[in-house]
N, C-alpha and C positions, 0 to 999 in steps of 0.2 A: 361668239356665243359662249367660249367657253370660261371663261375669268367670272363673267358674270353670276353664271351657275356656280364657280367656284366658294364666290363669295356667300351664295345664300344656301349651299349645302347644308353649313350650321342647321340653320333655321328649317330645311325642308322639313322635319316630322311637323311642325308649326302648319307648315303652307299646307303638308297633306290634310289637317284635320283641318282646315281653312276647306280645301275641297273636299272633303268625303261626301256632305252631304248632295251637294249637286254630281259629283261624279257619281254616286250610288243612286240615285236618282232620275237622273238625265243620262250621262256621256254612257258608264257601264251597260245599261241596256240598249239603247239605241246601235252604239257599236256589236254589241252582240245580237242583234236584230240583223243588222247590214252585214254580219260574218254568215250568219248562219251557222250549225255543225261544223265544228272545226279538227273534230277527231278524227287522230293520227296524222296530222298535217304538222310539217315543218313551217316555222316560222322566223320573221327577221322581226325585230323591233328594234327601228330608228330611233334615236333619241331616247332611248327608255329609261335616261335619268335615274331613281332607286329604283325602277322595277316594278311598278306596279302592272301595267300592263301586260308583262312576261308572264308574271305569277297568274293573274287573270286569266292567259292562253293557255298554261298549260294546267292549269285548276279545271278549265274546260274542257282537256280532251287533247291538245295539241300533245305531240310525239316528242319532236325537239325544236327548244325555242333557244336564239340566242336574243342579245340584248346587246345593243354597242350606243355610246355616248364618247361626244366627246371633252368630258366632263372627266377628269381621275377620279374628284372625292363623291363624286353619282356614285360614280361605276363598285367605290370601295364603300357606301353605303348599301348598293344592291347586294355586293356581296357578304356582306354582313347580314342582311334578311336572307338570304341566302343558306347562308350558315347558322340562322335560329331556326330556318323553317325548309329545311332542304326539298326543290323540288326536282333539282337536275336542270335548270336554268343553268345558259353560258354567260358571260358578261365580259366584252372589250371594250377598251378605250378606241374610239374610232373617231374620223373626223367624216359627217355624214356627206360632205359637201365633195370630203375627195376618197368617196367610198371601191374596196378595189372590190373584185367580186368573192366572195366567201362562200356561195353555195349556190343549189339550185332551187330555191324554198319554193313551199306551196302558196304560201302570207308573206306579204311585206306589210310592217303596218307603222306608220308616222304621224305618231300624235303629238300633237303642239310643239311640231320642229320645224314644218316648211315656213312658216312664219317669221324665221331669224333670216331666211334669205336676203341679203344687202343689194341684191342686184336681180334682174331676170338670167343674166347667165348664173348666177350662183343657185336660183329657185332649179333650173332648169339641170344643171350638175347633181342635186340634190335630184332630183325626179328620174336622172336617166339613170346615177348609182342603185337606184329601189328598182327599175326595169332590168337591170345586168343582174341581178341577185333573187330574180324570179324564174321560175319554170315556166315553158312556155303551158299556156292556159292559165298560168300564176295568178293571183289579185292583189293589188295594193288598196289598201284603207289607209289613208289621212284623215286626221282631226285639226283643220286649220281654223286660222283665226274670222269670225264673221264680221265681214267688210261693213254691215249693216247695223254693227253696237252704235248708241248713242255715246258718245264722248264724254267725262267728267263725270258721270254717275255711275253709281255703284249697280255692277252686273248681279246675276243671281250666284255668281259663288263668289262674289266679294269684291272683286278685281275693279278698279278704275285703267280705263284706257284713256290715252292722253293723245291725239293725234290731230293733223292740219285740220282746218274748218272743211276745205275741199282737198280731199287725200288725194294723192297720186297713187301708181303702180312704184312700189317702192320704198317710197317716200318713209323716215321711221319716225315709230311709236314708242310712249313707254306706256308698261302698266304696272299702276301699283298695288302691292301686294300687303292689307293688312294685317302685315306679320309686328310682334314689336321685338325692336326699335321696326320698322318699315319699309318692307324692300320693293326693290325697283328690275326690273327687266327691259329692253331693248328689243324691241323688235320691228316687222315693218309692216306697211300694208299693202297687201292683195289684192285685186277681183276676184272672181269666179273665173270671169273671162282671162285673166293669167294663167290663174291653175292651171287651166285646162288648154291655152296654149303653150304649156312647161308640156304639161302629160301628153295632150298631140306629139310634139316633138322630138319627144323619147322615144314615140314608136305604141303606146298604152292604148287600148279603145277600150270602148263599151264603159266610158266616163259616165258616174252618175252621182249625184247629190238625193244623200240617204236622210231620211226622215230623221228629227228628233221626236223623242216622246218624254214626257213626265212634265212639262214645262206648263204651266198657268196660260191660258191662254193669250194670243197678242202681245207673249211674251217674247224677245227676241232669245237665239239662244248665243250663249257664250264665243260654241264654236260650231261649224260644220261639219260636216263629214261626208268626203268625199271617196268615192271607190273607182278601181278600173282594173282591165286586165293585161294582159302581155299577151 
């Protein structure tokens, strides 16, 4: 996962304004729907790439958040917005797949990471890292990838997925990113019914798949968002 983000950190402010509109739109509120109040709650954010979704947590109330990627030029972009726009955000270099425990947070939250999982033991090491870094009652929120996009067209914030006619649990993807020149990502594809045999097996209940809003009707959305608790 990581070389690849390396590659297109240049490019990320591109990608961001590639998603603002459907992230301000669809993913921002729906996951802020599925948090509820989140004031004074410590939090973890997997994958948080530059940051946005830190900044987002604790814009709303969160006490202390950190951010870990395993991405350097993410992590020394987050800190860079960081340091324009001080919120008291943490940000390490971490590999989320062999996460050691860092605290006892109230929020774990992994948006568009469980998806680089190359194997179900690597989905599953990612899912049990986010269970060891939670307080018992803790919740994790995931934003994974929806197993249900159609293939070769273009989604509602841009993105073309490229993956088998009949996908396996697994099995990878790319999608492309109309950034110019035009970037590419690696990833793989899911069930539901994975997920949620990762999250069983960590030890996680009270699984649930949280509503999207903002989306045009019998519109498929981008990603899902899944929750559960410790």
């Amino acid at each position: 996962m990581t070389p690849q983000y390396d590659l297109i950190a240049a490019q990320y402010g591109e990608v961001d304004r590639l998603l603002q509109s459907y992230r301000e739109n669809v993913e921002i509120p729906s996951i802020l729907r599925a948090l509820g109040p989140v004031d004074g709650a410590s939090v973890l954010d997997l994958g948080c790439g530059t940051g946005p979704f830190t900044r987002l947590l604790r814009r709303e109330g969160a006490a202390d958040v950190l951010g870990v990627d395993a991405s350097g030029p993410m992590i020394e972009l987050a800190h860079l917005e960081e340091g324009e726009e001080p919120l008291g955000v943490r940000y390490e270099v971490r590999d989320i797949a062999d996460l050691p425990v860092l605290g006892a947070f109230d929020l774990v939250t992994a948006a568009a990471v469980l998806h680089y999982a190359d194997s179900f033991d690597t989905l599953t090491r990612m899912c049990r890292g986010a269970y060891a870094n939670l307080a018992p009652g803790g919740r994790l929120l995931a934003v994974v990838g929806n197993p249900g996009l159609e293939p070769e067209v273009p989604q509602p914030n841009g993105f073309i997925l490229h993956r088998p006619a009949v996908p396996r649990d697994g099995d990878p993807c790319t999608i492309s990113i109309p950034t110019d020149p035009p970037s590419t990502l690696a990833v793989h594809f899911w069930t539901r019914a994975a997920y949620e045999r990762a999250l069983t097996a960590c030890g996680f209940t009270d699984i649930t798949w949280e509503p999207l809003h903002g989306l045009p009707a019998a519109t498929e959305p981008v990603n899902l968002i899944v929750t559960a608790r410790r």
